[in-house]
N, C-alpha and C positions, 0 to 999 in steps of 0.2 A: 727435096727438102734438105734443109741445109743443117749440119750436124749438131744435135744436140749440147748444151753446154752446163745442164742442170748437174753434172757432173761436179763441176767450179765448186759449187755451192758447199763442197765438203771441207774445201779449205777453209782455212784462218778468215772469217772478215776481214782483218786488218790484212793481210795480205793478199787479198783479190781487192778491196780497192787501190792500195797502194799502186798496184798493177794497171788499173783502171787510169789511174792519175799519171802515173810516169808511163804507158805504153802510147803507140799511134793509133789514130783512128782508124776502127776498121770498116769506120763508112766509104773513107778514102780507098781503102785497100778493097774494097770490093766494087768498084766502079761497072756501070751496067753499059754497055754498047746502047750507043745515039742518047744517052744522059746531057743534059743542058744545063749549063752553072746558071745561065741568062735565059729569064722568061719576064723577062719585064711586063708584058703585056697579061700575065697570066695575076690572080687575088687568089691571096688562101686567108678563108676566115679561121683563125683561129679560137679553139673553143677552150677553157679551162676549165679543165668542170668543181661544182658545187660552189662553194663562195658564200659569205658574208653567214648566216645562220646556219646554212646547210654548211655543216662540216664534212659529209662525206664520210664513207665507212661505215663499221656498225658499230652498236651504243659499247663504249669503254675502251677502241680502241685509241690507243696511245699516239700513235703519229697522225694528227691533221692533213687527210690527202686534200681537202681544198688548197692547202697551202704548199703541196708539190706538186699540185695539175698547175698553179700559177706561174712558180718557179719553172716549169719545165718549158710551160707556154710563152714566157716571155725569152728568155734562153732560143728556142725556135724561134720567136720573131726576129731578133737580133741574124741569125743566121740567114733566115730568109730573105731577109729586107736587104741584108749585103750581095747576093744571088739577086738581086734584081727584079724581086718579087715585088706587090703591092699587097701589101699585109694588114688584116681589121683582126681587133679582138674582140669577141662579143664580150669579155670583161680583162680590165688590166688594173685592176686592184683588187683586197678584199670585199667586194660587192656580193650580192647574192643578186642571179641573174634568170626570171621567169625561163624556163625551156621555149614558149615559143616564142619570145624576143629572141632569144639564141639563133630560132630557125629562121626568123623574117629576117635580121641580120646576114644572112648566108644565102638567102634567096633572093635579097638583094641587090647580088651581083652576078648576074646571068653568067659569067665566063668564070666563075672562083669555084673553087676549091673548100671542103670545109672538112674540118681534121680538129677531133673533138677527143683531149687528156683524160683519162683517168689513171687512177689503181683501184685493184683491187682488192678485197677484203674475205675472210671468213674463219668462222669460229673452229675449224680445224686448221692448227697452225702449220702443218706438214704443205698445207697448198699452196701451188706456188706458181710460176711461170707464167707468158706473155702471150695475149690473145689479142685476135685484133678481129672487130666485126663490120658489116657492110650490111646494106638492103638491097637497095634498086644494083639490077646490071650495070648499068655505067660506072659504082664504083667500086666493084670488083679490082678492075686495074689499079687503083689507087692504093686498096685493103692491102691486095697481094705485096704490091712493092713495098710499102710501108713496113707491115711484116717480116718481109724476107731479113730487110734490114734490122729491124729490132729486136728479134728474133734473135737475128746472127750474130748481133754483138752484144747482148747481154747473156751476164753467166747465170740464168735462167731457162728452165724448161721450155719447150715448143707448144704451146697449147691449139695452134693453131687460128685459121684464120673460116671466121665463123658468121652467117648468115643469121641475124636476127631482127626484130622491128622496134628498137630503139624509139622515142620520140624524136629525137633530132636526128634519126636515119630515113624512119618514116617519115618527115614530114617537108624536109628538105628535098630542092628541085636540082639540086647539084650534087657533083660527085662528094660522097660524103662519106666519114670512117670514124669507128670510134676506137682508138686502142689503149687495153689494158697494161701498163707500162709494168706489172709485179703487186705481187700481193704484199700490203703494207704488214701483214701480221702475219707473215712469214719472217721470221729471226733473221734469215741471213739476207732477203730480199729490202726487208724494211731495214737494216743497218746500209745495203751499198745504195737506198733513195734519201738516205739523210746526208748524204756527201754529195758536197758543190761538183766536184769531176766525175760524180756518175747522172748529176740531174743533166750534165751539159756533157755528155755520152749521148744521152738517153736523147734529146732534144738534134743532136748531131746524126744520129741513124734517123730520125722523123724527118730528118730536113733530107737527106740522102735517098729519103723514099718521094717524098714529094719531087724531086728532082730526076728521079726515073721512073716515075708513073708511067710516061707515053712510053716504053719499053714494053710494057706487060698485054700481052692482047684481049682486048676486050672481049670478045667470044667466048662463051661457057662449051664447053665439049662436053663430048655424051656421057664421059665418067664422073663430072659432076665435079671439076678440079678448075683451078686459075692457072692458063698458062701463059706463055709469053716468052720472046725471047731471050735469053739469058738470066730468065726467070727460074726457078727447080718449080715445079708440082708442086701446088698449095690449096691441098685437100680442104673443103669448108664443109658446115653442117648446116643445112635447112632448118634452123632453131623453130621460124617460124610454121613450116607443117609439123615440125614432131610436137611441138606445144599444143599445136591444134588438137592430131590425132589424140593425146595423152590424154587430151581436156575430156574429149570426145567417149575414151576407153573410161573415164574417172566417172563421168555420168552414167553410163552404161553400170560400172561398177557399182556404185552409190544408190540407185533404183535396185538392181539386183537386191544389193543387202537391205537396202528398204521393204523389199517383197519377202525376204524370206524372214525379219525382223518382226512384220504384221502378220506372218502366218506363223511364226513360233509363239506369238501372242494369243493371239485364235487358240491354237493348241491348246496353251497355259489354259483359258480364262474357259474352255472346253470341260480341262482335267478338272480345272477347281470347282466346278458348276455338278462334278459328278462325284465328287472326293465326299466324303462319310463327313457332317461337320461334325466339331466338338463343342465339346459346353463351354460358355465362356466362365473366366474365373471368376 
């Protein structure tokens, strides 16, 4: 796992983006062994997420993420499309775009790629940091490289790289990822996504993961991690069985207090059935 950088986050805004803006890319500098600039024959459907009504986020926050999943999404196409790639957007304006037009668009192209923006958001502003999630096995490979990158060069926490069922992870027949680029209502996270030189940071490590996907080995090992070579260890969480079992514990839970709910009732309507009445006034 490659070293933490939620540390940054203590300095000056204006002085980590500055940094952002005048340093080199460290998608560059961190180049993976058998990486391809040229995949001409390969599609990556690009996804921006929310659009046209759906703003994205939750009610009152201040920065409109549909209009940074856009800016970041187009930003990557531009890169990509110079890499040789053949590039669809399921949206390239303010639109609002049904979820499963999103996945027919991406299942459309039997040999693509689909690599779906967000940020995110919550009402505890302390949260912060970059996650990046996957379903089906085949795109593990994708999650993990995406991540390693993203991860590594934003001055943002490691949240990890996480297994959950998404509608557009579920429902897509291709390798498919959705990452969390920073939480918009994090102070210092939502100050470095409103600057042009961190959206197109941010769009440069995406395009550097895409680009060393076939690096990463697709085979899950028995400790339950993504490896690959010149990959680090990219611990992930079965979102989808803990949701289940949870769901599973909350009924179990819910019946219990249901039962012991109707037998403290019993008791009551026992005692009051035996209790001395009194005269009314």
């Amino acid at each position: 796992m490659r070293q933490n950088f939620s540390k940054l986050r203590l300095l000056p805004a204006a002085l980590s983006i500055a940094s952002v803006a005048c340093g080199t890319s460290s998608a560059a500098s961190r180049s993976i062994p058998g990486q391809s600039a040229n995949s001409s024959t390969a599609a990556v459907v690009i996804d921006a997420g929310h659009g046209g009504f759906d703003r994205g986020g939750i009610p009152g926050q201040r920065i409109p993420e549909k209009e940074m999943t856009l800016d970041v999404a187009q930003r990557l196409k531009t890169l990509l499309a110079a890499s040789g790639y053949r590039v669809i957007m399921t949206r390239d304006s303010d639109v609002f775009v049904p979820l499963p037009t999103r996945v027919a668009i991406a299942n459309s192209y039997g040999n693509a790629i689909f690599v779906c923006i967000h940020f995110n958001s919550a009402k505890r502003m302390g949260a912060g940091g970059i996650e990046t999630y996957f379903y089906s096995r085949e795109s593990l490979p994708l999650a993990s490289a995406i991540h390693y990158y993203v991860a590594g060069g934003a001055p943002s926490s490691n949240r990890g790289v996480r297994r959950r069922g998404f509608y557009v992870l579920r429902k897509t027949t291709v390798p498919a990822v959705l990452v969390e680029c920073g939480f918009l209502t994090n102070p210092a996270e939502g100050e470095y996504v409103q600057t042009a030189s961190y959206r197109q940071k941010l769009a440069e490590e995406i395009a550097a993961g895409v680009r060393g996907r076939n690096s990463v080995g697709s085979a899950l090992s028995a400790t339950r991690v993504a490896t690959g070579e010149g990959i680090p260890l990219q611990p992930y969480i079965d979102q989808t069985k803990v949701a289940k079992s949870e769901g599973h514990r909350s009924k179990r839970s819910h019946k219990k207090s249901a039962r012991k709910k109707k037998s403290s009732s019993k008791s009551t309507e026992s005692e009051a059935s035996t209790a001395p009445k009194t005269p009314e006034s």
